[in-house]
C-alpha positions in Angstrom: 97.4 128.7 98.8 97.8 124.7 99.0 101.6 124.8 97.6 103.9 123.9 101.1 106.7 124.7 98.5 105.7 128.8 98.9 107.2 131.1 101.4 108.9 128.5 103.2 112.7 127.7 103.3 113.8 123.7 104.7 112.7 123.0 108.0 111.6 126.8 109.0 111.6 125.7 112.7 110.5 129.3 113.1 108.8 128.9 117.0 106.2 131.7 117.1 103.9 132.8 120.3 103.9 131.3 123.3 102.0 131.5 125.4 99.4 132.8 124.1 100.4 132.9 121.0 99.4 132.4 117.4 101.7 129.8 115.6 104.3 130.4 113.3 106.1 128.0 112.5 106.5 126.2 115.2 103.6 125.6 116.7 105.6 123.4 118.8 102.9 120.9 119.0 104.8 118.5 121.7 105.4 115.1 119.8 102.0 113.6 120.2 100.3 114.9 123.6 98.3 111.6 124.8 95.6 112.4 127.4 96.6 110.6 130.6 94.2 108.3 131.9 95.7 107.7 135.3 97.3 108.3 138.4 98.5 105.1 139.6 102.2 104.6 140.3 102.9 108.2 139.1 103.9 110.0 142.5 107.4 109.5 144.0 108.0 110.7 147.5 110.7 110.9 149.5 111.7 107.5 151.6 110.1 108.0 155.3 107.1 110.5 154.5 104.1 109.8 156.1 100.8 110.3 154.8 98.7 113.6 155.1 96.9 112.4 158.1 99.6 111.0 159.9 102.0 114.2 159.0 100.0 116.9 160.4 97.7 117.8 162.9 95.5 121.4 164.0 96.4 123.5 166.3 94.2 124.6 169.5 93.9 127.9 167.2 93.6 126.0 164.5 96.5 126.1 162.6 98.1 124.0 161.1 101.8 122.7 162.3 104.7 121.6 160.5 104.9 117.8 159.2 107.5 115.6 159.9 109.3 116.3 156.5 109.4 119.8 157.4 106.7 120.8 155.2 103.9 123.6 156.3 100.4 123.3 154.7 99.4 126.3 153.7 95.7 127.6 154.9 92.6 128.1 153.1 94.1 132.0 152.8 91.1 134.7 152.7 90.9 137.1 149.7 92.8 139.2 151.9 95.8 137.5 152.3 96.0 136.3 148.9 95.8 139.7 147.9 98.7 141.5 149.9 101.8 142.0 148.2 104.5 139.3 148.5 106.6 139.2 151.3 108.7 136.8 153.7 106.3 134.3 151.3 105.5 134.0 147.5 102.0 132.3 147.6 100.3 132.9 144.1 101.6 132.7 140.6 101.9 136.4 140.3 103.3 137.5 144.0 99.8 138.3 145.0 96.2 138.2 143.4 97.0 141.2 141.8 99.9 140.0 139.7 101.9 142.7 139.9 105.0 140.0 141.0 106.5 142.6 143.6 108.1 141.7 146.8 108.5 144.2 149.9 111.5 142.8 150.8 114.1 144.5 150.5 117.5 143.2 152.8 118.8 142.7 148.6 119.0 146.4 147.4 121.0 148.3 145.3 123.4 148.8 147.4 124.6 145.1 148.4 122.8 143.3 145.2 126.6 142.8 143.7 127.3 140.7 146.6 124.4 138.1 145.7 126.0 134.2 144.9 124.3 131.1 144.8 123.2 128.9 147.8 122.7 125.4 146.2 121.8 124.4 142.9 119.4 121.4 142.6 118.9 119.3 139.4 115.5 119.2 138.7 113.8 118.2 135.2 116.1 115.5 134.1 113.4 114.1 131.9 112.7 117.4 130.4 115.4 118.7 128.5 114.8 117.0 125.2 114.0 120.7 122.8 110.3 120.1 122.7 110.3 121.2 126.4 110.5 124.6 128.0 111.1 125.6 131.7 108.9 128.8 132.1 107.6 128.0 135.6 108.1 130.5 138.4 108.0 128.8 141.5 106.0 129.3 144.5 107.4 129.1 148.6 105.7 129.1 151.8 107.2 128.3 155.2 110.5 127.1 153.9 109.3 124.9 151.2 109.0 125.7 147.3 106.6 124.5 145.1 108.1 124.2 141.2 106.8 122.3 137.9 109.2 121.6 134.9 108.0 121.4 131.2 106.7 117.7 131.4 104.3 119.2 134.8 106.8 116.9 136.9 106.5 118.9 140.7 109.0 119.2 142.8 108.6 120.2 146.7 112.2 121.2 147.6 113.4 122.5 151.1 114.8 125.9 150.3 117.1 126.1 153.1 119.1 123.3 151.9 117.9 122.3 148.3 117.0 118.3 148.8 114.1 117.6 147.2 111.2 116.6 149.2 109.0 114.6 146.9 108.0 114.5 143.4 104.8 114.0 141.2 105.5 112.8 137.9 102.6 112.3 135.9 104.2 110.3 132.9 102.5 111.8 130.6 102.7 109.8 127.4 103.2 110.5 123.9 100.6 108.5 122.4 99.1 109.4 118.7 96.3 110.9 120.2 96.6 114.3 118.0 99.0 117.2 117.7 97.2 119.7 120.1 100.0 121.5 121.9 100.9 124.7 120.6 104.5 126.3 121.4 105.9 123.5 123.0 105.8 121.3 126.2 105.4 124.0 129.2 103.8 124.3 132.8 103.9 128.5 133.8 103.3 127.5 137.6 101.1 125.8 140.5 99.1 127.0 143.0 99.1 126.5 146.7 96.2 126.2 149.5 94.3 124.2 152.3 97.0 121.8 152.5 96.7 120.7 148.7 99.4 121.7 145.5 97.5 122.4 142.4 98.9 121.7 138.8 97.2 122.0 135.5 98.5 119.7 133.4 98.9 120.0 129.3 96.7 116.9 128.8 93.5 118.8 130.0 93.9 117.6 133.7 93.5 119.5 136.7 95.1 117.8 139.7 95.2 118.7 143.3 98.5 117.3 145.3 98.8 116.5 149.0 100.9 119.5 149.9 103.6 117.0 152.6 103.5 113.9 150.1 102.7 115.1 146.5 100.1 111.8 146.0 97.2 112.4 144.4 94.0 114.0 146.2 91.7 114.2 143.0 92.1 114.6 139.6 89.6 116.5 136.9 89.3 116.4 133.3 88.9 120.3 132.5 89.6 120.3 128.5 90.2 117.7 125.9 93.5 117.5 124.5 92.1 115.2 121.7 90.0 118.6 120.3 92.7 121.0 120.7 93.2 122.0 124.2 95.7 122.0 126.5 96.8 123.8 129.3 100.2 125.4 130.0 99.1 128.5 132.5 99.2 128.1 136.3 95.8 127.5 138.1 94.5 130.3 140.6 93.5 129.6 143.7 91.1 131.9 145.5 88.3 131.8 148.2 88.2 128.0 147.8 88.0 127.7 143.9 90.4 126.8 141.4 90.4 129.1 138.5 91.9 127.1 135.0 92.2 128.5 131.2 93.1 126.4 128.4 95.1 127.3 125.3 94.6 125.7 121.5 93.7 129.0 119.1 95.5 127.4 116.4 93.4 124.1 116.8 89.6 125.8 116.4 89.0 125.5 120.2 86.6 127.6 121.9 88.2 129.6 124.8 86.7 129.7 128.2 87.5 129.8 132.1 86.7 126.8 134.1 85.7 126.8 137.9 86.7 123.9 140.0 86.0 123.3 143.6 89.6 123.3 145.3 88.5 120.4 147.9 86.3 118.0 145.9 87.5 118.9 142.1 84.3 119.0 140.8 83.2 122.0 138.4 81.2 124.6 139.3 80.8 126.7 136.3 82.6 127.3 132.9 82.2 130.1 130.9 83.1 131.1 127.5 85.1 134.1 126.2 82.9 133.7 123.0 79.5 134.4 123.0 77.0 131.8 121.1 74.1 133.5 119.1 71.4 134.9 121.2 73.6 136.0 124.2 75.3 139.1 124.8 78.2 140.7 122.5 77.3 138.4 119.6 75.2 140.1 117.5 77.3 142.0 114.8 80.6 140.7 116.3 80.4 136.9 114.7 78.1 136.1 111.6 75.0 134.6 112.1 74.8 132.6 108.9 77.6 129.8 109.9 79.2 128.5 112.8 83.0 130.2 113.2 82.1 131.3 117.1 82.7 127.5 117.8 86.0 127.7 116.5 87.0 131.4 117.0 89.8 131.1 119.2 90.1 133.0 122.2 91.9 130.7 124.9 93.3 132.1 128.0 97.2 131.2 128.3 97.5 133.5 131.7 96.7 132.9 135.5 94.0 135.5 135.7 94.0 138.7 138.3 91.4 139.4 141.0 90.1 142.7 142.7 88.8 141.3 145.9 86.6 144.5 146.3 84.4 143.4 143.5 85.0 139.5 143.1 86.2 140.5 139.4 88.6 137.8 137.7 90.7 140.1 134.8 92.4 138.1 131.9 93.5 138.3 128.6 92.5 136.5 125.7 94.7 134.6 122.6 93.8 135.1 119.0 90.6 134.8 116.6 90.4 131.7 114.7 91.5 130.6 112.1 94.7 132.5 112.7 95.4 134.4 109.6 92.1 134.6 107.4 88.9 136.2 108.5 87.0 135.5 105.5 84.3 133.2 107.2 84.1 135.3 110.5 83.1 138.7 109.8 83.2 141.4 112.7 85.4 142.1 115.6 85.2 138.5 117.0 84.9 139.1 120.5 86.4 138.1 122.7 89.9 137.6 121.0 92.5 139.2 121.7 90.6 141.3 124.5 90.9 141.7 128.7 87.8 140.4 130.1 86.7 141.6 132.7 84.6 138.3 135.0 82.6 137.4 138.0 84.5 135.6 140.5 81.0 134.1 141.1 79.0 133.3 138.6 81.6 133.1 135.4 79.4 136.3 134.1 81.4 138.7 131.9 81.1 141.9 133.2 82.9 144.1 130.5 85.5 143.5 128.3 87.9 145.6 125.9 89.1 144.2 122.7 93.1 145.7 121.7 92.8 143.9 118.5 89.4 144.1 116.3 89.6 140.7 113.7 92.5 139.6 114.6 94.4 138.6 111.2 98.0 138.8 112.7 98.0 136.8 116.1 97.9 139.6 118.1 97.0 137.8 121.2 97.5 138.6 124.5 99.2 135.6 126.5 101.2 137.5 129.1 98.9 138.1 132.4 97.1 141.2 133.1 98.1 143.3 136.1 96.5 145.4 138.9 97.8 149.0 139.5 96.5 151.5 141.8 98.8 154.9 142.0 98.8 158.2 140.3 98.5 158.2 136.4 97.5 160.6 133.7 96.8 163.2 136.4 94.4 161.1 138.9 94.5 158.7 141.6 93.2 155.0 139.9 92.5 151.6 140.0 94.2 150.2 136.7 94.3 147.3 135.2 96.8 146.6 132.2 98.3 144.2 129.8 101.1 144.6 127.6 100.4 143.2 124.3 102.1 141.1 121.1 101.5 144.5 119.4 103.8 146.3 121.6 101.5 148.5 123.2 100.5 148.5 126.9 96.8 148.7 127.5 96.0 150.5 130.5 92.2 150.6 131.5 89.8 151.8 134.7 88.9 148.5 135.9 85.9 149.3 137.4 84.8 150.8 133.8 86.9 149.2 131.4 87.5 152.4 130.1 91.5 154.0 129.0 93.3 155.7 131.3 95.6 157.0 128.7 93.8 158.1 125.3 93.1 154.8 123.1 91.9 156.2 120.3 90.5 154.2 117.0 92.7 154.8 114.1 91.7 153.6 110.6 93.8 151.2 109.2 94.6 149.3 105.6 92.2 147.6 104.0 91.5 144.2 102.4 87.7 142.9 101.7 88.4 139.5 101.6 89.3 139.2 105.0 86.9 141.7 106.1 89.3 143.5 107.5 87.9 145.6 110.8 87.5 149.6 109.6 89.7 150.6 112.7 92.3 149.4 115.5 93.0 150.7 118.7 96.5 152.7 119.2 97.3 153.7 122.2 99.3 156.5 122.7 101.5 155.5 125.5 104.7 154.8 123.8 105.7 151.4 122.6 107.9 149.0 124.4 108.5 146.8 120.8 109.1 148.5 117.8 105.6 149.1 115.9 108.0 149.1 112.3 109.9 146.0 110.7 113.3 147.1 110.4 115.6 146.5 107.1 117.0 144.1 109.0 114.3 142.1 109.7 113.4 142.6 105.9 116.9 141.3 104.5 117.1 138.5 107.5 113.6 137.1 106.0 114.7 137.6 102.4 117.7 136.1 103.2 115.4 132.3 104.5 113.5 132.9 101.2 115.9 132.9 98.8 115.5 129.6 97.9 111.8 129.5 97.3 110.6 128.5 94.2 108.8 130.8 92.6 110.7 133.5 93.6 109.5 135.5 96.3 109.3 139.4 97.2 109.7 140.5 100.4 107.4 143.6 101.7 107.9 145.7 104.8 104.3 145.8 106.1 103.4 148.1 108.7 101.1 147.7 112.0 97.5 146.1 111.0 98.0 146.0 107.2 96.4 142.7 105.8 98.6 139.7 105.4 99.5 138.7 101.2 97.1 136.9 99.4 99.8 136.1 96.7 101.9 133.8 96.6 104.6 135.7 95.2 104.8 138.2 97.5 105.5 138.1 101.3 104.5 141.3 103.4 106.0 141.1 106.6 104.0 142.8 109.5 105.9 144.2 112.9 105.3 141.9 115.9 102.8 139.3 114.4 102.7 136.2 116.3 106.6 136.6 117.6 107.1 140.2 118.5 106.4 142.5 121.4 105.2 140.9 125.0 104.6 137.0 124.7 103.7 134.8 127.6 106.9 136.5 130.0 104.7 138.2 133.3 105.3 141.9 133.8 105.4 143.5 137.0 104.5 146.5 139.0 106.2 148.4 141.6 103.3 150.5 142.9 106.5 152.3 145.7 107.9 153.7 142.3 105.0 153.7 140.3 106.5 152.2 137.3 106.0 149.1 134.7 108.3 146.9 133.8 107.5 145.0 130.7 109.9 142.2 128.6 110.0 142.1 125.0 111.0 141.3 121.5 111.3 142.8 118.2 109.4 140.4 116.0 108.4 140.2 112.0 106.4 137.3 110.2 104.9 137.5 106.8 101.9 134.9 106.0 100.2 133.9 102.5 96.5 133.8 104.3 93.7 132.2 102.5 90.8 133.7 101.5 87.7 131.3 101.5 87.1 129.2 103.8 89.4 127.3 106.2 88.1 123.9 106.6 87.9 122.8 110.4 88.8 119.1 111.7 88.8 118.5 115.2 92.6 118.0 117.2 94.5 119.4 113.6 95.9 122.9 113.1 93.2 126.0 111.6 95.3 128.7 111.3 94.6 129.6 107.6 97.6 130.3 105.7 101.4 129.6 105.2 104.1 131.2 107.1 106.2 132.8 104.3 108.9 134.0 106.7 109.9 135.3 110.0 112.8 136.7 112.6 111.3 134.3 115.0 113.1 134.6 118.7 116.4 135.8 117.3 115.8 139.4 117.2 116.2 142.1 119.2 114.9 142.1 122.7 113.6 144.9 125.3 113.5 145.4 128.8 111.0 148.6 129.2 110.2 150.7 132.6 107.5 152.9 132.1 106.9 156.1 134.5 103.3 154.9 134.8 101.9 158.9 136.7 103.1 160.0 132.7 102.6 157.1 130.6 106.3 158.1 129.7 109.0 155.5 129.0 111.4 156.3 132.2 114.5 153.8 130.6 114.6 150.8 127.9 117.7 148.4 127.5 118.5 146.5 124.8 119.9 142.7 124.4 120.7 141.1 121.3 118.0 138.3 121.7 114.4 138.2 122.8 113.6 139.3 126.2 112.1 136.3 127.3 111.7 135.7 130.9 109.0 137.2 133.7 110.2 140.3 135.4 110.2 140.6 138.9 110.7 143.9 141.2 111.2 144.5 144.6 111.2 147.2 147.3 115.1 146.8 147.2 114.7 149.3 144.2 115.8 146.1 141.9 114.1 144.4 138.5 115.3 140.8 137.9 115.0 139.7 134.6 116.7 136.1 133.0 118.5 136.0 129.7 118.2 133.9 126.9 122.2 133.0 127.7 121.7 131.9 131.0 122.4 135.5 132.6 120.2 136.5 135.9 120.4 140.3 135.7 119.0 143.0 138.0 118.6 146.3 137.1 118.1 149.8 139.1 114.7 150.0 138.6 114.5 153.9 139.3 117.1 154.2 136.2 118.0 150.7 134.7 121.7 150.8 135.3 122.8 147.0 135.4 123.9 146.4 138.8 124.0 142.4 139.0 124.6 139.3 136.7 125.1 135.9 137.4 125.3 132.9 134.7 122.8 130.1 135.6 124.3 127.4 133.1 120.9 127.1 130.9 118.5 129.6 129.4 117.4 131.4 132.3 113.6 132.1 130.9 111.4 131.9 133.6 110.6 134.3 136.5 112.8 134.5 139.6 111.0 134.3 143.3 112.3 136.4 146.5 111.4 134.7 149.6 112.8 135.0 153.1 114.0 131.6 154.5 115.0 132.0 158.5 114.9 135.9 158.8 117.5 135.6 155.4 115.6 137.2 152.0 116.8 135.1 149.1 115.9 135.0 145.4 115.1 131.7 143.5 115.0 131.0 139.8 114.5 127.3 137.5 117.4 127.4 134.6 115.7 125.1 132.2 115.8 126.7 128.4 113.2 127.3 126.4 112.0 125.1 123.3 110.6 128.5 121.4 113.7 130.7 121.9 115.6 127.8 121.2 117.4 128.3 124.6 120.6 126.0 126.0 118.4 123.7 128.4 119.3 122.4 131.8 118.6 121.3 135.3 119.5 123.9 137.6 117.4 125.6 140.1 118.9 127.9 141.7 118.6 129.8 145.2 120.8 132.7 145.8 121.3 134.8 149.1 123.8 137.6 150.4 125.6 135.0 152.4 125.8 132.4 149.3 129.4 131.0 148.3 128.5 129.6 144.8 129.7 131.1 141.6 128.4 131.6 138.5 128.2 128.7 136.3 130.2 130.7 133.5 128.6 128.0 130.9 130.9 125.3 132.0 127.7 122.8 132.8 126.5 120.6 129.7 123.9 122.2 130.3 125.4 125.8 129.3 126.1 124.6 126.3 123.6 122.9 124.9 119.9 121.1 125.0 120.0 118.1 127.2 118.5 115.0 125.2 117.5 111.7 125.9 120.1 109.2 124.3 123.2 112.1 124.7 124.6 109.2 127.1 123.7 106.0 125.8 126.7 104.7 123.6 128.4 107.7 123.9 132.6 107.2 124.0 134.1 109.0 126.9 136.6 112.1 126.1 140.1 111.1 125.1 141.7 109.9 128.7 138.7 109.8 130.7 137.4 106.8 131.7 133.3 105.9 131.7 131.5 105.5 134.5 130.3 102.5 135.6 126.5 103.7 135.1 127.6 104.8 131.5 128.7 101.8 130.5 126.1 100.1 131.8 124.0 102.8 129.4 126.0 101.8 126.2 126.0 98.7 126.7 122.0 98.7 126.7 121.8 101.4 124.1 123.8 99.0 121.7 121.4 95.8 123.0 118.3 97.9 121.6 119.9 98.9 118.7 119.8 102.7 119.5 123.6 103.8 118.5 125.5 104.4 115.0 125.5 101.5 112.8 129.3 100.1 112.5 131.5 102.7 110.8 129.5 105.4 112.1 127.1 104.6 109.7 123.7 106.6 110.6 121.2 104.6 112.2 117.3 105.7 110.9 115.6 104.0 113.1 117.5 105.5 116.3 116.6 109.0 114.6 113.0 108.3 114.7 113.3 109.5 118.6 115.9 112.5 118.2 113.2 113.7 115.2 110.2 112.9 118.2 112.0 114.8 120.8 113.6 117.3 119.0 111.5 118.4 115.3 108.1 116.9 115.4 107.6 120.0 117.6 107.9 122.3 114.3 107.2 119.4 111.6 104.8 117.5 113.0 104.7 113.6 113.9 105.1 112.2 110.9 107.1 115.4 109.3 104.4 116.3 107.0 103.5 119.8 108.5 101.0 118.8 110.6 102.0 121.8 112.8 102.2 124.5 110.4 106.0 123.8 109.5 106.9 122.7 106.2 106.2 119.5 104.5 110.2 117.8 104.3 108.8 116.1 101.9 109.0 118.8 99.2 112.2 120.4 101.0 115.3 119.8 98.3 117.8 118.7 101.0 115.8 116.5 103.0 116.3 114.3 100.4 119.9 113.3 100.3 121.8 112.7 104.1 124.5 115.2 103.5 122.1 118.0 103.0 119.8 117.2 106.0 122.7 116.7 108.2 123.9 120.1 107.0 120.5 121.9 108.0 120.1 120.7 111.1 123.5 121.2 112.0 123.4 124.8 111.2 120.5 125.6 110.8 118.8 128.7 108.9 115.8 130.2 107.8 114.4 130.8 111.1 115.5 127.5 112.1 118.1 127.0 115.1 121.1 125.3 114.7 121.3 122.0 116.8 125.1 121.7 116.5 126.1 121.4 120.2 122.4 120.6 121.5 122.9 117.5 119.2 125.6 114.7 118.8 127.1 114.3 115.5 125.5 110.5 116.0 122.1 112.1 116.5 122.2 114.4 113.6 123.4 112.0 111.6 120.4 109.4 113.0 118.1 112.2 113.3 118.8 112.8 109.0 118.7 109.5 108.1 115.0 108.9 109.3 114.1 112.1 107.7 115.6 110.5 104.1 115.0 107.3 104.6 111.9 107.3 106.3 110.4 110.7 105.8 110.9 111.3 102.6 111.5 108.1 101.1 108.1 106.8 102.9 109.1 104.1 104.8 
């Protein structure tokens, strides 16, 4: 189906999966990701650090002593100390190898946990608040220091007793036209920490190891090529001296595999694909044998993976077959999409794996990380390994075996021969943490961004695994595809308890898929259909606690948006979980009565930290926003403590109320009596030099909008606003024609789009619509 016209309302900015995630409609392809080529000039440090050697010396015993700048390098840690549960330290991505993000602290409980106010708030991510950029990094601390990235892999090292900032790395990544290849927007989930070095995988393909007292440069690899597809967005792992990387780009026809890096020299040891080529294991009858699609079939890895030191086994979770939404050209269950693989730390050799989704037609990935449980469950003492799923399912296995530890059974399932639909799909029969049904409202809200569609268009309440519509006239809408249930947010264990806690969304997304063959070009989107409609991030969201020794759902709240943060617990008895408002919350987790809120000033959608800072346990968290959810972003990290005198923000911060852009202060008139600030004056008066403000009269300024459109809807529209991401060509979109009609859509947006009144200027928007008329559409 060729006509961008179908199933598509003006400027569906609908932001689908993240992390992990299949596309849909916003395949938030960051304006342009260039591949850096560089690291000269890009690391600022604080004035008076010395250099590694001068900074820090050993011990008699070896260890290592605290630098001038009052930094601690952390130690080649052992498998054994990487895998203890988090304590006065957060040292790994996930709390501990096992990434089941729990603390043992507990001096915050449920008894004092009201008391809880901020210590400091430090501005971090000033160059990343434009909307293409999310902050969904949870930082890392050891010996007084944290370790955090922002959305444009910026690092910060900031002293976490008082909140200066250390030193920074800022890699500069630049948007030249090198290819669309980032899916879901401009991201970094978290470093890693060891032998003196900070590691950060970068969305250009790079792998970069940081001197842990300076932030300069050690060595840089090239692990994927941005310029094919790939990009990275997931935090490295660092363990028994390697670096562990995935890479993302499903929608792009990449090839998904795990790459194994020395941590002290860079250089790669081994990489190894989660899809088999003919001739090796798991591909016979699982990819066809008369073409090519396993080079293309999908399968990245958007999580930091797991490791069971008893073994040396890795555990992750894969993303989506490709092409997205048609299976005609790759017949069988395409493994290993949408699957936890089970790997040797060693060798890169897949042990086992299990696949929740056979042929995936729905982007059913699985981008949040998997997580190690040992405890009492279905009657037995085990050693679990699970993943919550975009279906809305947990999937709880033996991971010695691979096997279910509650009954998986295969169900049979809808069919369509043109898509060569699999026969069956696995169902677990622990209860769902999403809904598995699209809801009338979901129904009415999609018929509602398709009313304008020309042909008309009817809207179909699909239900879990029926095939996407073939006809253009019809949209079935399927529960959870590509923007429901668990996306990239981390859930977390609290093996004292023994129960799950899982983040989630109600999601719906109907799709006309193709049926013959989806033609493949290198760097450009192969997803293999048109996105007819969807809830995106608006809907409903879940937080779920699951009594894991019953399967048994113990409590589930509700919130009007998408759950979309990591959750975090603690042996204080508490849950923290961030809000799509800018709310902290933590919850009881024995019986999820809200005991603690606190308003952070921008969406708060990444994962908190507790750490313990001078005998004091305190709980940090990044306040950026989030480009999918189409959160308010910010600046605000945050650290919080029993003895903190802060209050909550209460949304009074620009940054509360709205997406921070580049050009909000250039030119910009002060508020009636106030009086600009030397440095904004200095701003408007430069802005006016270069041309960048309103023409006289207020008239809108195209060429001005050509960076507001970069920055703020190429991430949904593609660079040149053609649909190079999956979005809508605005070229065929009624009112992107005339000024008053674009200014009106992206004002208020509609049809899956969000509104940028408030995250915009009326001189953007009016800027922002002109190049879309003028230049856009009338093909300047």
């Amino acid at each position: 189906m060729k006509e961008k016209n179908l199933g598509m309302k003006f400027w569906v900015a609908v932001a689908v999966s993240a992390v992990g995630m299949g596309v849909a409609l916003a395949f938030v392809a960051g304006f342009f990701l260039g591949h850096y080529t560089g690291h000269k000039s890009t690391t600022t440090v604080a004035a008076g650090q010395t250099s590694a050697s001068e900074g820090s010396v050993a011990s008699s015993e070896g260890e290592m002593v605290t630098a001038s700048n009052g930094i601690t390098p952390a130690p080649k840690f052992t498998s054994d100390e990487l895998s203890e549960h988090a304590g006065d330290n957060w040292v790994t991505n996930g709390g501990s190898t096992t990434n089941d993000r729990f603390s043992t602290l507990d001096e915050i409980n449920t008894e004092n946990v009201s008391e809880l106010k901020g210590d400091f708030v430090t501005k971090i991510g000033k160059e990343a608040t434009a909307a293409k950029f999310s902050a969904e990094g949870q930082a890392l601390e050891y010996e007084g220091t944290i370790y955090i990235p922002d959305g444009a892999d910026n690092v910060y090292a900031i002293d976490a007793g008082t909140g200066e900032i250390i030193w920074t790395y800022e890699p500069h990544l630049p948007p030249d036209p090198l290819g669309e290849v980032i899916c879901c927007g401009w991201d970094n989930r978290g470093v890693a920490i060891g032998d003196g070095m900070v590691f950060v995988s970068q969305l250009n393909g790079d792998q970069v190891a940081l001197d842990q007292e300076t932030g300069k440069v050690k060595w840089s690899t090239p692990v994927v090529k941005p310029g094919q597809g790939y990009s990275i967005t997931s935090a490295p792992l660092y363990y028994n001296g390697m670096l562990y990387v995935g890479g993302s780009g499903g929608e792009y026809g990449i090839r998904g595999r795990l790459t194994a890096l020395d941590a002290e020299t860079g250089k790669i040891a081994w990489r190894s694909y989660t899809i088999p080529a003919p001739g090796e294991k798991d591909f016979e009858g699982s990819w066809p044998a008369d073409n090519d699609a396993w080079k293309h079939g999908g399968a990245g890895i958007w999580n930091t993976p797991t490791v069971d030191p008893k073994t040396e086994t890795l555990f992750f979770s894969t993303s989506n077959a490709a092409p997205d939404w048609n299976g005609a050209e790759r017949e069988g269950d395409n493994k290993w999409a949408a699957s936890i693989v089970a790997m040797d730390a060693k060798t890169g050799e897949i042990k086992w794996g299990y696949q929740q989704v056979h042929h995936d037609l729905w982007d059913y990935d699985s981008p949040s990380p998997t997580v190690l449980m040992d405890g009492e469950m279905n009657g037995e003492e085990v050693e679990a390994v699970g993943e919550p799923s975009k279906t809305g399912w947990v999937y709880l296995l033996d991971r010695n075996t691979g096997k279910p530890i509650y009954p998986i059974p295969e169900v049979k399932v809808p069919q369509d021969p043109t898509q060569k639909t699999a026969p069956t799909q696995p169902e677990p029969t622990m209860e769902p943490f999403s809904p598995i049904e699209v809801s009338p409202e979901s129904v009415e809200k999609i018929q509602e961004s398709v009313a304008g569609n020309t042909p008309k268009q009817k809207v179909v309440a699909g239900k879990m695994f029926q095939p996407m519509s073939t006809d253009p006239s019809t949209i079935v809408v399927t529960p959870n595809s590509a923007v429901g249930g668990d996306n990239w947010p981390a859930s977390s264990y609290d093996p004292e308890k023994n129960i799950y806690v899982v983040c989630s969304t109600e999601g719906a997304l109907g799709v006309i898929a193709e049926t013959g063959k989806t033609k493949y070009k290198e760097g450009e989107t192969f997803t293999g259909g048109d996105i007819g409609g969807t809830t995106g991030f608006a809907a409903p969201g879940f937080v779920t606690a699951y009594d894991m020794s019953t399967g048994k759902i113990a409590w589930q709240k509700s919130m009007p948006e998408s759950c979309y943060s990591g959750a975090v617990t603690t042996a204080g008895g508490l849950t923290f979980i961030g809000e799509n408002s800018g709310d902290l919350v933590a919850y009881d987790t024995e019986n999820g009565e809200k005991l603690w809120s606190f308003q952070t000033g921008a969406g708060a959608n990444t994962t908190v930290t507790p750490f313990e800072d001078e005998g004091e346990e305190k709980i940090a968290i990044y306040a950026g926003g989030n480009s999918l959810a189409a959160t308010p972003h910010g600046e605000n990290f945050w650290v919080f403590s029993l003895k903190g005198t802060l209050e909550s923000e209460k949304g009074t911060e620009k940054e509360g109320e709205g997406t921070v852009h580049k050009g909000d202060e250039p030119g910009k008139e002060a508020n009636e009596g106030e009086t600009p600030t030397e440095e904004q004056s200095e701003e408007g008066e430069k802005a006016e030099e270069s041309g960048e403000t309103a023409e006289a009269g207020g008239a809108p300024n195209a060429e001005a909008g050509k960076e507001v459109f970069a920055e703020n809807c190429s991430i949904c529209h593609g660079a040149t606003g053609h649909g190079g991401n999956g979005g809508p060509d605005l070229t065929t979109m009624p009112k992107a024609k005339e000024q008053a009609g674009a200014e009106e859509q992206v004002t208020n947006g509609g049809g899956g789009m969000p509104a940028f009144k408030g995250q915009l200027s009326e001189e953007e928007i009016k800027n922002v619509a002109a190049y879309v008329v003028e230049d856009i559409v009338g093909g300047k």
